[in-house]
C-alpha positions as CSV (number, residue, x, y, z in Angstrom):
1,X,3.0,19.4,-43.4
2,X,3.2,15.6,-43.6
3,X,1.3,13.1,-41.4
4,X,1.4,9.6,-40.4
5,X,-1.0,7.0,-40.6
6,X,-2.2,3.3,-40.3
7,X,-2.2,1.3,-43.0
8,X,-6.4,0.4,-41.5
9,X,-7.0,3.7,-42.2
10,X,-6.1,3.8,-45.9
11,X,-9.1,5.1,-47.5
12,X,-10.8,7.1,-45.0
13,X,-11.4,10.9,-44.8
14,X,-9.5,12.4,-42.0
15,X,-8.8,16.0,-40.6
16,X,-5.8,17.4,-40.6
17,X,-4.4,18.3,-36.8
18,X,-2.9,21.5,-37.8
19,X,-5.7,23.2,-40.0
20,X,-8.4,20.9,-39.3
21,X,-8.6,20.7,-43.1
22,X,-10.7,17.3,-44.6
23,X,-7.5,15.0,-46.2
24,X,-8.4,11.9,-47.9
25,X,-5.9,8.6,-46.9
26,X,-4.6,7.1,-50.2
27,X,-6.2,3.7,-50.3
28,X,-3.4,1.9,-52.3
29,X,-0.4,3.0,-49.8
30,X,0.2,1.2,-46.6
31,X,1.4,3.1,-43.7
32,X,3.3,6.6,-44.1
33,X,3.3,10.2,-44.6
34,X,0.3,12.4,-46.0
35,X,0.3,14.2,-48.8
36,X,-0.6,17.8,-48.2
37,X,-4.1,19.0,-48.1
38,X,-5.5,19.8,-51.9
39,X,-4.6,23.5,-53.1
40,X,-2.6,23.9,-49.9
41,X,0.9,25.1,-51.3
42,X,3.9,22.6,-49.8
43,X,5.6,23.7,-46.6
44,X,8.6,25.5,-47.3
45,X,12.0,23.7,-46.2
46,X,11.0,20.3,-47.1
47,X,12.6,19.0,-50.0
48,X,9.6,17.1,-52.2
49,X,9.8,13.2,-52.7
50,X,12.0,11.6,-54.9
51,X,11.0,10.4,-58.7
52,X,10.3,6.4,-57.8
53,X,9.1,6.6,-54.5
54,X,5.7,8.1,-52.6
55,X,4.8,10.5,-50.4
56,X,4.6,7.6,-47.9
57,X,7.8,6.8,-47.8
58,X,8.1,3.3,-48.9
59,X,10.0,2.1,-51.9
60,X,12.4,4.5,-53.5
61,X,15.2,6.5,-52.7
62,X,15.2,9.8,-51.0
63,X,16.4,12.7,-52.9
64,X,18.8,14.3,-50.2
65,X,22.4,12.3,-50.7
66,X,23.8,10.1,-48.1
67,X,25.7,12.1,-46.4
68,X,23.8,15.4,-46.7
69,X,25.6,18.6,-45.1
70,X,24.1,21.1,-43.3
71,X,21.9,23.6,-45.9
72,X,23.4,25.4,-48.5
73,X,22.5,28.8,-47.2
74,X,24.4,28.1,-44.4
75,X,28.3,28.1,-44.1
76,X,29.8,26.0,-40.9
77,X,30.2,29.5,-38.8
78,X,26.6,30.4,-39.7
79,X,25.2,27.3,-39.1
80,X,26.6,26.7,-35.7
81,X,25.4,30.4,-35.1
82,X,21.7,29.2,-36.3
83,X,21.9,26.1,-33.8
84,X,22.7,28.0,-30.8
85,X,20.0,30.7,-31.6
86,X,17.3,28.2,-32.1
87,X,16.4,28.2,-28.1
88,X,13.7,25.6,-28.6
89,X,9.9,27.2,-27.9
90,X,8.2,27.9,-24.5
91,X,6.2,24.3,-23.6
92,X,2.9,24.3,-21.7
93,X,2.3,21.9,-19.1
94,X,1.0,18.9,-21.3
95,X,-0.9,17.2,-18.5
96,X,-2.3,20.3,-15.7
97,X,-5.1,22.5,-17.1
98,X,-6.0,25.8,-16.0
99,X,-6.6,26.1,-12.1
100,X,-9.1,29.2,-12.8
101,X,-10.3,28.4,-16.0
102,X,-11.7,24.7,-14.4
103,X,-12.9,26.9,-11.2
104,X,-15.0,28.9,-13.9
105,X,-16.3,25.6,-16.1
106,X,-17.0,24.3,-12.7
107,X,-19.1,27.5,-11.5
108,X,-21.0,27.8,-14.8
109,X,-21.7,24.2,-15.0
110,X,-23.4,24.6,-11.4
111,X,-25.7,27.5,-12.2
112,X,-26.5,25.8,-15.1
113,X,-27.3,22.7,-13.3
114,X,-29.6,24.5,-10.8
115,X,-31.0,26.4,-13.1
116,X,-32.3,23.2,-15.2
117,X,-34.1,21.9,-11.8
118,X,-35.6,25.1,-10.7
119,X,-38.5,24.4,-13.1
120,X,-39.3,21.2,-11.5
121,X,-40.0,22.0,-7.9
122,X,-43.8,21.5,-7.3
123,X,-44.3,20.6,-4.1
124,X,-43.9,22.7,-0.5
125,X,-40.5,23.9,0.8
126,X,-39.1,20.6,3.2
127,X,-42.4,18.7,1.8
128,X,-42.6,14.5,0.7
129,X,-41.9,15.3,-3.3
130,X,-44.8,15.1,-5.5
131,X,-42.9,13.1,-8.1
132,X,-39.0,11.7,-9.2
133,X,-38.1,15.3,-10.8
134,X,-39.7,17.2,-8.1
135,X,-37.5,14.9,-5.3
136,X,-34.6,14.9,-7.9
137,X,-35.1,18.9,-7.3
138,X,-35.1,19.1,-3.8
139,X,-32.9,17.0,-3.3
140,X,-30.3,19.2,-4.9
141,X,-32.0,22.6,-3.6
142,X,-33.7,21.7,0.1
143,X,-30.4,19.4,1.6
144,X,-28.9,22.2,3.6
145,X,-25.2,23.9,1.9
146,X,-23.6,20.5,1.8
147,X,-25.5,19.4,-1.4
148,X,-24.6,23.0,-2.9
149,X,-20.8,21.9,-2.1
150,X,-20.7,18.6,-3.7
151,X,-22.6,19.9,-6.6
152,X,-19.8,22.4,-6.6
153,X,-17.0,20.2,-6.6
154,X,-18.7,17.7,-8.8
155,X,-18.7,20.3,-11.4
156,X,-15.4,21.4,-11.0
157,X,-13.6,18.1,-10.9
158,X,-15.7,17.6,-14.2
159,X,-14.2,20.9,-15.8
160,X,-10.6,19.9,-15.1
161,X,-11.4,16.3,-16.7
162,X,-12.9,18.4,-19.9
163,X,-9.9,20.3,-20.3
164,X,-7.4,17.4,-20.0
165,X,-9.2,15.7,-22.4
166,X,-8.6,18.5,-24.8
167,X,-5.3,18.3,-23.6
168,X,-4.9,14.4,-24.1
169,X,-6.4,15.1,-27.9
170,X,-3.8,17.9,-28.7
171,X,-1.4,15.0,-27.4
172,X,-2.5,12.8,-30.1
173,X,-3.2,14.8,-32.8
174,X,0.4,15.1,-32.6
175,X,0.9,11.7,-32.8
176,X,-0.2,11.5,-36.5
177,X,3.2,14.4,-37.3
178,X,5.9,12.9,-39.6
179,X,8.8,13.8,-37.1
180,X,10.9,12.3,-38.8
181,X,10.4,12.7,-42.5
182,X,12.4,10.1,-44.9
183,X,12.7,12.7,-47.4
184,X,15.7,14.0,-45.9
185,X,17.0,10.4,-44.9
186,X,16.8,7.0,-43.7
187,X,18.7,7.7,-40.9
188,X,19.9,10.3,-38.4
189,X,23.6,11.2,-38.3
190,X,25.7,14.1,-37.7
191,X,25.5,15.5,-41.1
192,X,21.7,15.5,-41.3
193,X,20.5,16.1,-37.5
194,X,20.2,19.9,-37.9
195,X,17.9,19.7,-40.9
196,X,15.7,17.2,-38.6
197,X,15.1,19.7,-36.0
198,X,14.8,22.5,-38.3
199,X,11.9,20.2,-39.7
200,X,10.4,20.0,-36.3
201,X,10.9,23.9,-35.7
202,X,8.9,24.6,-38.8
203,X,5.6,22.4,-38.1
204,X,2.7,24.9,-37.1
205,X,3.4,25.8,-33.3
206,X,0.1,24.5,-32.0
207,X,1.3,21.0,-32.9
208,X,5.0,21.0,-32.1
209,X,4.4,22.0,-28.1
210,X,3.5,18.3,-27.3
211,X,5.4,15.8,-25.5
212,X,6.2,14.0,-28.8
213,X,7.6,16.8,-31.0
214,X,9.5,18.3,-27.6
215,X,10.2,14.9,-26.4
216,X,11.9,14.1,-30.2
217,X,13.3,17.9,-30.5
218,X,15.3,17.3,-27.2
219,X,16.5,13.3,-28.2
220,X,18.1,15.2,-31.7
221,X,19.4,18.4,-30.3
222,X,21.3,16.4,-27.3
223,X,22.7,14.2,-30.8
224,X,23.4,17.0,-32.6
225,X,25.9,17.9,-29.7
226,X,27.2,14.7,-28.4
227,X,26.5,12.4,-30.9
228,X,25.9,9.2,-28.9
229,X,23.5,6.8,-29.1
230,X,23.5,5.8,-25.6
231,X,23.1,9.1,-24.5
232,X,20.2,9.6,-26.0
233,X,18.4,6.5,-25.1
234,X,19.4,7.5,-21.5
235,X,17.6,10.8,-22.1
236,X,14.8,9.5,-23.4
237,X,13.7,7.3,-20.3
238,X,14.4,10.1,-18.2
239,X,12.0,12.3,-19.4
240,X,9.7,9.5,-20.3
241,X,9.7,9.6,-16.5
242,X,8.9,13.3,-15.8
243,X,6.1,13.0,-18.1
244,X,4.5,10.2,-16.1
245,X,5.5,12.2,-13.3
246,X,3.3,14.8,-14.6
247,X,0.6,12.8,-15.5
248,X,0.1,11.3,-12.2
249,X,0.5,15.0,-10.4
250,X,-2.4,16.1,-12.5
251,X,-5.1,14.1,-11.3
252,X,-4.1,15.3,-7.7
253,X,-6.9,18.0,-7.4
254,X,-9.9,15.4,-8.7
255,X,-8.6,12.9,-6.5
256,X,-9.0,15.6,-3.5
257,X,-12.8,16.3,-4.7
258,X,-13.4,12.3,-5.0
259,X,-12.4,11.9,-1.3
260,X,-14.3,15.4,-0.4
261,X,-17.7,14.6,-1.6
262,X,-18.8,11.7,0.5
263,X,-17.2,13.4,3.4
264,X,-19.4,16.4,2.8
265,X,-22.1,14.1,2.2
266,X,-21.1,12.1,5.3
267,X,-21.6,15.6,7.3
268,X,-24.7,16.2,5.3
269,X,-25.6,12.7,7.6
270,X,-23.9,14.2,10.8
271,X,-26.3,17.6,10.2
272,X,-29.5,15.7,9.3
273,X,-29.4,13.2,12.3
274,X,-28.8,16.4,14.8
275,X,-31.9,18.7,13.2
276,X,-34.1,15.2,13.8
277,X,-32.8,15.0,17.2
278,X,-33.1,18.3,18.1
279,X,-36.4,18.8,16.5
280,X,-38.2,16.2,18.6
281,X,-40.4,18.0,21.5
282,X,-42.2,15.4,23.4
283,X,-42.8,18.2,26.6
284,X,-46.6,17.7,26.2
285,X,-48.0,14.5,25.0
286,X,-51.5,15.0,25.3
287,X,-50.9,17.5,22.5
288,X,-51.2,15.4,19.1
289,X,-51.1,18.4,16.5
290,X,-47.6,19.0,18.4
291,X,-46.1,15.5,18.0
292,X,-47.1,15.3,14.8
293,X,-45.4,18.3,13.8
294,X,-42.3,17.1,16.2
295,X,-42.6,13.6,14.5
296,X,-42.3,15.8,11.0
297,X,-39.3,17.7,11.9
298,X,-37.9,14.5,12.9
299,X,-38.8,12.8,9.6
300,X,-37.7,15.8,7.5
301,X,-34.3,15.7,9.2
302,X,-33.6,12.1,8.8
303,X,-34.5,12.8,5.3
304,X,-31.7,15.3,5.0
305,X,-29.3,13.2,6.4
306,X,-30.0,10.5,4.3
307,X,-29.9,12.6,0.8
308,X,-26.5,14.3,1.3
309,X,-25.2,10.9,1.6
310,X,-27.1,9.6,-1.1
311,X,-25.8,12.3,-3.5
312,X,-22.5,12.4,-2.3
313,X,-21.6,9.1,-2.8
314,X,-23.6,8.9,-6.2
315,X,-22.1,12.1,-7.5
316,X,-18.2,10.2,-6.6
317,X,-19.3,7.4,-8.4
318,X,-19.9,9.1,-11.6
319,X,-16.9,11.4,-10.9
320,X,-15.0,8.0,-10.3
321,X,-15.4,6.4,-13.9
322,X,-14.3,9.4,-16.0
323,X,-11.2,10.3,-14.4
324,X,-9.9,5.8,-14.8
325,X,-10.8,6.0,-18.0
326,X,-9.0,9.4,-18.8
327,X,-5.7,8.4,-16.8
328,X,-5.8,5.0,-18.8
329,X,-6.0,7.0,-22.0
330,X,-3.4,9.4,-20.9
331,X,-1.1,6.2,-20.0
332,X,-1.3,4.4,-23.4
333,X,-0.3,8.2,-25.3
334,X,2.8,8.0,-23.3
335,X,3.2,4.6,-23.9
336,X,3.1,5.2,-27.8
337,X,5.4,7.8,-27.5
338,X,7.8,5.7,-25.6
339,X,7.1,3.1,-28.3
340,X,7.9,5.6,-31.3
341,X,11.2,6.9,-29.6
342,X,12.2,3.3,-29.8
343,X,11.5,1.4,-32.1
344,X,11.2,4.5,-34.2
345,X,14.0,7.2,-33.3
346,X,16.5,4.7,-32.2
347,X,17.3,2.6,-34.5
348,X,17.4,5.6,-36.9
349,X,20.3,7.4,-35.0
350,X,24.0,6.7,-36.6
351,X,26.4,8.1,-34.5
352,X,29.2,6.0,-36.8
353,X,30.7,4.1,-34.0
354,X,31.1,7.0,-31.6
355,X,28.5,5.6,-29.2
356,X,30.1,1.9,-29.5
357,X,33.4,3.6,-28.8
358,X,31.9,5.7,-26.1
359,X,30.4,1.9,-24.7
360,X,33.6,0.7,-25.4
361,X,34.7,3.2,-23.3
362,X,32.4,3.0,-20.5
363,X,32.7,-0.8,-20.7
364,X,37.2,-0.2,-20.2
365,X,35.8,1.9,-17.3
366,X,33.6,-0.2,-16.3
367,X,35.9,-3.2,-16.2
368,X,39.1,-0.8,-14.4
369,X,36.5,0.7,-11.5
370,X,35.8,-3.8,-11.3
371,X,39.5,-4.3,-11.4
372,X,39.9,-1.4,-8.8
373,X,36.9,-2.6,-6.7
374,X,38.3,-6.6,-6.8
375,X,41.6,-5.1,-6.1
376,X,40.4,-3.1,-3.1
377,X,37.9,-6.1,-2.0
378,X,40.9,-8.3,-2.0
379,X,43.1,-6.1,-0.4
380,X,40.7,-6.1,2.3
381,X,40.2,-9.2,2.6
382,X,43.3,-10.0,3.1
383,X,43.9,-7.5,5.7
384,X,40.9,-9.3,7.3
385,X,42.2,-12.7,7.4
386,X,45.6,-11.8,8.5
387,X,44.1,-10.1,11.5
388,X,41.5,-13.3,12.1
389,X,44.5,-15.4,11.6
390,X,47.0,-13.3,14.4
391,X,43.4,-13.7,16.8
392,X,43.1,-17.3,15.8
393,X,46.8,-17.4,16.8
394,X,46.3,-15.4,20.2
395,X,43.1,-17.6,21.2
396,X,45.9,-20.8,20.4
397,X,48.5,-19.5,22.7
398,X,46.0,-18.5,25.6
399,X,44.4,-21.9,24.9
400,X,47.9,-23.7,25.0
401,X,48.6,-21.5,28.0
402,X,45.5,-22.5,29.9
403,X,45.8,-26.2,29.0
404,X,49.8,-26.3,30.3
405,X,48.4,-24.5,33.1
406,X,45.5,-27.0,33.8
407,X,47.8,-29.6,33.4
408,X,50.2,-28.3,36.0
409,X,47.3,-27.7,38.5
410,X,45.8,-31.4,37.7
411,X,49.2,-32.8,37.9
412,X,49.4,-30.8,41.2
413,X,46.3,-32.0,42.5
414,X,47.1,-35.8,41.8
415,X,50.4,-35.5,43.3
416,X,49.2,-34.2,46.2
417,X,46.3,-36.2,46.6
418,X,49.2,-39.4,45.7
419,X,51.1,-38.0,48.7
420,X,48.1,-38.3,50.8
421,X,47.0,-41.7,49.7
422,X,50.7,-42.9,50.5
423,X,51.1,-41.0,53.9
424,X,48.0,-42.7,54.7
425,X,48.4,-45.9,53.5
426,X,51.6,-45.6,55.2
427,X,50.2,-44.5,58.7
428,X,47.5,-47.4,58.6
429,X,50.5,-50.1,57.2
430,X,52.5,-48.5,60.6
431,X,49.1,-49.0,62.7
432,X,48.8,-52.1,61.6
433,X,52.4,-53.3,62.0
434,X,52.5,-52.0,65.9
435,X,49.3,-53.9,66.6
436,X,50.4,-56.8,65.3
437,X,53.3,-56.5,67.2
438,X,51.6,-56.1,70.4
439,X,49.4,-58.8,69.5
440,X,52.2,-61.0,69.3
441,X,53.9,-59.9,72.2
442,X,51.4,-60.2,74.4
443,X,50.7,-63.7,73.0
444,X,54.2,-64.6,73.7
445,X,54.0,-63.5,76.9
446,X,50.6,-65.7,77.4
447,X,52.5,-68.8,75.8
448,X,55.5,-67.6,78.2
449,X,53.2,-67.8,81.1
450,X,51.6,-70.9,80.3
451,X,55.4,-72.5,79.9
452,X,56.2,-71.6,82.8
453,X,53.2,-72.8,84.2
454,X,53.2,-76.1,82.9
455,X,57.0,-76.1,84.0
456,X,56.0,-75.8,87.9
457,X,53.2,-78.6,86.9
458,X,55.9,-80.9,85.7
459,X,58.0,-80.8,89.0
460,X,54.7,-82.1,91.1
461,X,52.3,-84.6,91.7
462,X,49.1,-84.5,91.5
463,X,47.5,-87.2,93.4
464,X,43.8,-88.0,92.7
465,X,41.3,-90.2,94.9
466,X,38.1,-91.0,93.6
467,X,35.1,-90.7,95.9
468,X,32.8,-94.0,95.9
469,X,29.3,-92.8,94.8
470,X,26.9,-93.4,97.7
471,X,23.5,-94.9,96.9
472,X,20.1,-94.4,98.6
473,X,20.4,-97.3,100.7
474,X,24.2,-97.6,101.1
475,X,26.3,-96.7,104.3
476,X,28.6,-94.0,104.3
477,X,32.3,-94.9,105.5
């Protein structure tokens, strides 16, 4: 089996993932593929380096030819025949341990837990504690069943984080696999694909049932059929999603227990607070032997309400740190294996132009469904702003209707109200004209009379004698 490694950890004595065998990192090679562990025989199926080059890949050519077709033991009928009968491998859930294999961690863990503090209990059942282990005992064995629970569930949540860290190190052991081996080529095409997933089929089986090897198995095997690069990236990111999918789902059990304890620990309070109240009898006061026992009930009761609290929110702190840490670990494996597929797989896949004619494709279709969709987006615009045009029209019309009509009922208006003003002005010339002409009639009639008087005058005499003023002393004649 070949492995991978860093070029900082050239040098260095490391153990093999699959045997757990002691290998020793070649100091003068930078970053590459293993060589075998000593007196280990080679894997069978893996043609051996080329003369020139090193097991680490770097300068030199490969021994398999450019074009390599599919193994020699194989004819084309046969090895489409071994293709369809590989069936992959049955994959574990990479991320959920086992729900009753945690349940059992978490159960032994407790007895063990309890049976570590049993020594330490000095004082008096529900007594002060004599010292810190002796109160760190009660407190986890004379706090009613709630501290039992959150011990419980402490423990439990504790056994699934030790089993997905086993989990998360299988996950990177697999990391340091040569998936992709340069001894069979510097790239992946259609000739070569099938003896890059026979590669992967023949690494030990604890190793190869990882979301790298199945994650690389699948990327290949949808190659080897369709041969597109695009596809294959598009594959990729999708199951790069169902594994953080999974990821996140796992920690859905630890984040119940880190919401149960301090509830339990806030009943612990609710429990506590009701034996203090309910312990207090104050029915005879005289009595001081039985207040102080009342006021020690009381006291021990706060106390219990106050420690289920206490441990309950401690025991979700510690329970808190662990599982961050471990779901930021978890995180940065899938990131590297996102990184490997590409930057790694990718730009190792050849599918000699079939993917650029299959984007070349999709890009034609891409610009016909455009073409349609302007075409259709036109089209209905268009049909839009010939029916706002015929309503533009309509509102014209009705508006040149209304303003004809207006017109005709202002013209209307003004000629009647002309009419009037000349009917009027008519009535008061008429008024005026007959007064006037009675005025002047009667005033020749007065002028008349006064002719006529003046004519009698003229025809007469009018004689007139004037009357001597008589003075105080004067006679009268």
């Amino acid at each position: 089996m070949q492995l991978k490694a860093e070029p900082e950890m050239a040098g260095k004595v490391v153990r093999c993932p699959g045997c757990n065998s002691k290998i020793s990192v070649p100091a003068d090679l930078g970053a590459g593929a293993l060589p075998p562990p000593s007196g280990l025989p080679p894997p069978s199926g893996i043609t051996p380096p080329a003369a020139g080059g090193d097991s680490w890949g770097r300068d030199g050519e490969s021994s398999a030819p450019e074009e390599p077709m599919p193994p020699a033991h194989y004819s084309q009928t046969s090895y489409e025949e071994h293709r369809a009968a590989r069936g992959g491998w049955e994959e574990k859930d990479p991320a959920n341990p086992s729900a009753l294999l945690a349940v059992a961690i978490g159960a032994v863990a407790t007895l063990a837990w309890y049976g570590i503090l049993f020594p330490f209990g000095m004082g008096e059942y529900n007594k002060p504690a004599v010292n810190a282990m002796d109160y760190i005992h009660d407190l986890f064995y004379e706090r009613t069943w709630v501290n039992y629970t959150e011990t419980f569930f402490f423990f439990w949540a504790v056994g699934i984080l030790y089993l997905k860290v086993q989990k998360l190190r299988h996950q990177q052991a697999a990391m340091y696999l040569d998936v992709l081996p340069t001894d069979i080529s510097q790239e992946v095409n259609s000739e070569n694909v099938g003896q890059f997933i026979d590669h992967l089929y023949g690494l030990p089986a604890r190793l190869r049932d990882s979301m790298m090897v199945n994650r690389i198995r699948k990327g290949l095997e949808l190659f080897e059929i369709r041969q597109s690069n695009a596809d294959v990236s598009n594959m990729l990111s999708a199951q790069s999603n169902i594994d953080g999918a999974r990821i996140g789902g796992s920690y859905a059990l630890t984040k119940v227990f880190l919401w149960a304890i301090p509830i339990l620990g806030f009943i612990g309070t609710v429990l506590g607070l009701s034996q203090a109240i309910g312990s207090m009898d104050l029915s005879n006061v005289s009595d001081m032997d039985k207040i102080m026992g009342s006021i020690g009930n009381v006291t021990s009761g706060l106390g219990t309400a106050f420690d289920t609290t206490l441990l309950g929110l401690v025991l979700a702190m510690f329970l808190n740190f662990p599982m961050n840490v471990l779901a930021k670990a978890e995180d940065d494996n899938l990131n590297n294996i996102d990184a490997f597929c590409n930057e790694v797989l990718l730009p190792r896949l050849n599918d000699g132009g079939a993917g650029s004619a299959s984007i070349a494709g999709d890009a034609g279709n891409l610009v016909d469904a455009m073409i349609k969709g302007l075409a259709g987006s036109q089209k209905e615009f268009l049909t839009d702003l010939n029916a706002l045009s015929a309503k533009i029209k309509d509102y014209a019309d009705n508006l040149d209707k209304r303003a004809a009509a207006h017109q005709e009922h202002v013209d209307a208006q003004f000629g009647q109200a002309v009419n009037r003003m000349r009917e009027d002005f008519t009535n008061a010339i008429t008024d005026a004209v007959r007064q006037s002409t009675e005025y002047n009639r009667a005033l020749a009639s007065g002028i008349q009379g006064l002719n006529n008087v003046l004519k009698e005058l003229g025809t007469k005499q009018i004689l007139i004698h004037q009357v001597k003023k008589k003075g105080w002393f004067s006679r009268s004649e």
